[in-house]
C-alpha positions as CSV (number, residue, x, y, z in Angstrom):
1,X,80.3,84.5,86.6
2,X,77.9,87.7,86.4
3,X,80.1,90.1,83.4
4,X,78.3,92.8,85.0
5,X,80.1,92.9,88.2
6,X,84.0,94.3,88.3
7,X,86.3,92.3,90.7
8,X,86.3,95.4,92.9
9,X,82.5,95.5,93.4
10,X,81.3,97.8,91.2
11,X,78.6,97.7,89.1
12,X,79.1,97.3,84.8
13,X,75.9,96.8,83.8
14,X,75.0,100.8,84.1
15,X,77.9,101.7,82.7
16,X,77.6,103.7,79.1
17,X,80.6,101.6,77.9
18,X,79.6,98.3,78.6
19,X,75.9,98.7,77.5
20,X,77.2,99.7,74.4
21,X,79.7,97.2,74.1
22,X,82.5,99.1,74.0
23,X,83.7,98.1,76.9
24,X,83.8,93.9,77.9
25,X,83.3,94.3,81.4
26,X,86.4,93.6,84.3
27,X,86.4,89.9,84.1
28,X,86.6,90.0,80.2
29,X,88.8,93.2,79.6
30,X,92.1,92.0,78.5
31,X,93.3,95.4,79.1
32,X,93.1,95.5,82.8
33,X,95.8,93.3,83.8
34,X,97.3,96.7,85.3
35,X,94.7,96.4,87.9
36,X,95.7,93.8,91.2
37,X,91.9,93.2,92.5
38,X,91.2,91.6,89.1
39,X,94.2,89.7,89.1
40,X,93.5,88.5,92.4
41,X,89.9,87.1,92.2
42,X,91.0,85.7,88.6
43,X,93.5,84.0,90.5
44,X,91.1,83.0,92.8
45,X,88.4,82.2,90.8
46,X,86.4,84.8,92.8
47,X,83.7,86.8,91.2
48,X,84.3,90.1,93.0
49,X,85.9,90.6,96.7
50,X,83.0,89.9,98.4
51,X,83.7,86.1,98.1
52,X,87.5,86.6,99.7
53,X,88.4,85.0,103.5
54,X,91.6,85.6,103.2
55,X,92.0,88.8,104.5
56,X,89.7,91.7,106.2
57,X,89.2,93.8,103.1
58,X,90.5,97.1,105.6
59,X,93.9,95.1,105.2
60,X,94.4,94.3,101.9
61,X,96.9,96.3,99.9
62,X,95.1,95.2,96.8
63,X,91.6,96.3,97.7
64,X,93.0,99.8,100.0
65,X,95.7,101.1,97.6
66,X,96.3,104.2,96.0
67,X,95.0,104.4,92.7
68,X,91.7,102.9,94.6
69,X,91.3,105.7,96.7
70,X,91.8,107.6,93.9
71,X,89.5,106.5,91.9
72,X,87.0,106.6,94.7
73,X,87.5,109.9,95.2
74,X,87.4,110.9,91.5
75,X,84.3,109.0,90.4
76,X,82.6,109.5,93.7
77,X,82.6,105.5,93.8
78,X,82.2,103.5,96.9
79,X,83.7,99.8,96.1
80,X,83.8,99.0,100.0
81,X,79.9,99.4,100.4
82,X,79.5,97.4,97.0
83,X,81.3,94.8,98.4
84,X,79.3,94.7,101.7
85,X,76.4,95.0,100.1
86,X,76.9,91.9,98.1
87,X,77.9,90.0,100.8
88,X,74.9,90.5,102.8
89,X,72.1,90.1,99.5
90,X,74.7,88.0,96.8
91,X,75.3,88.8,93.5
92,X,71.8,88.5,91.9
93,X,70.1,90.8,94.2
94,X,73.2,93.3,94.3
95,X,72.8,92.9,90.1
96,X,69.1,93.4,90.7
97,X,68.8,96.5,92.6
98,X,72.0,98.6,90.6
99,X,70.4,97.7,87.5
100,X,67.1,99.3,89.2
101,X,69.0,102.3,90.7
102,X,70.3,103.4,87.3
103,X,74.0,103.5,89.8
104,X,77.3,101.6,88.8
105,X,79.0,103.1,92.1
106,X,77.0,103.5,94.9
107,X,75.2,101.0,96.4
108,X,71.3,100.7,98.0
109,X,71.8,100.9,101.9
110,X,68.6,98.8,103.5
């Protein structure tokens, strides 16, 4: 299990908290229980979303909820092309090219 990916696709390991270790990551963050994607793939024993069959991620209620869209909005995230993005290169090469964009939101389209 990479710490620097969150359940919900974004990226950690840019993040000010984390690199500081302030801040233990999704996985790790005892804290977060509040948050249903986390639970889920813990549940599941799924890294992130991107490993989920169970359900088109448009449908899910845990991935497409409020507070997610909020967040997106706020933080000028995009969890939906994180995901996508490490379905089609995996986890390393997802990990790879955020840690080389600097970006913890917003993944490289190629």
């Amino acid at each position: 299990m990479n710490p620097e990916i969150a359940a919900c696709g974004l990226f950690c390991g840019t993040c000010r908290k984390f690199v500081k270790d302030s801040c233990p990551g999704c996985h790790a963050n005892g804290k977060a229980t509040w948050c249903g994607v986390r639970t889920c793939c813990i549940q599941h024993g799924w890294q992130s979303c991107a490993q989920c069959t169970l359900i088109p991620l448009d449908e899910c209620r845990k991935f497409s909820n409020f507070m997610g869209k909020l967040f997106g909005l706020i933080f000028r995230s995009d969890r939906r092309g994180c995901i996508e993005r490490i379905r089609k290169v995996g986890e390393n090469a997802f990990a790879e090219e955020m840690r080389l964009s600097g970006s913890y939101n917003r993944p490289i389209r190629k």
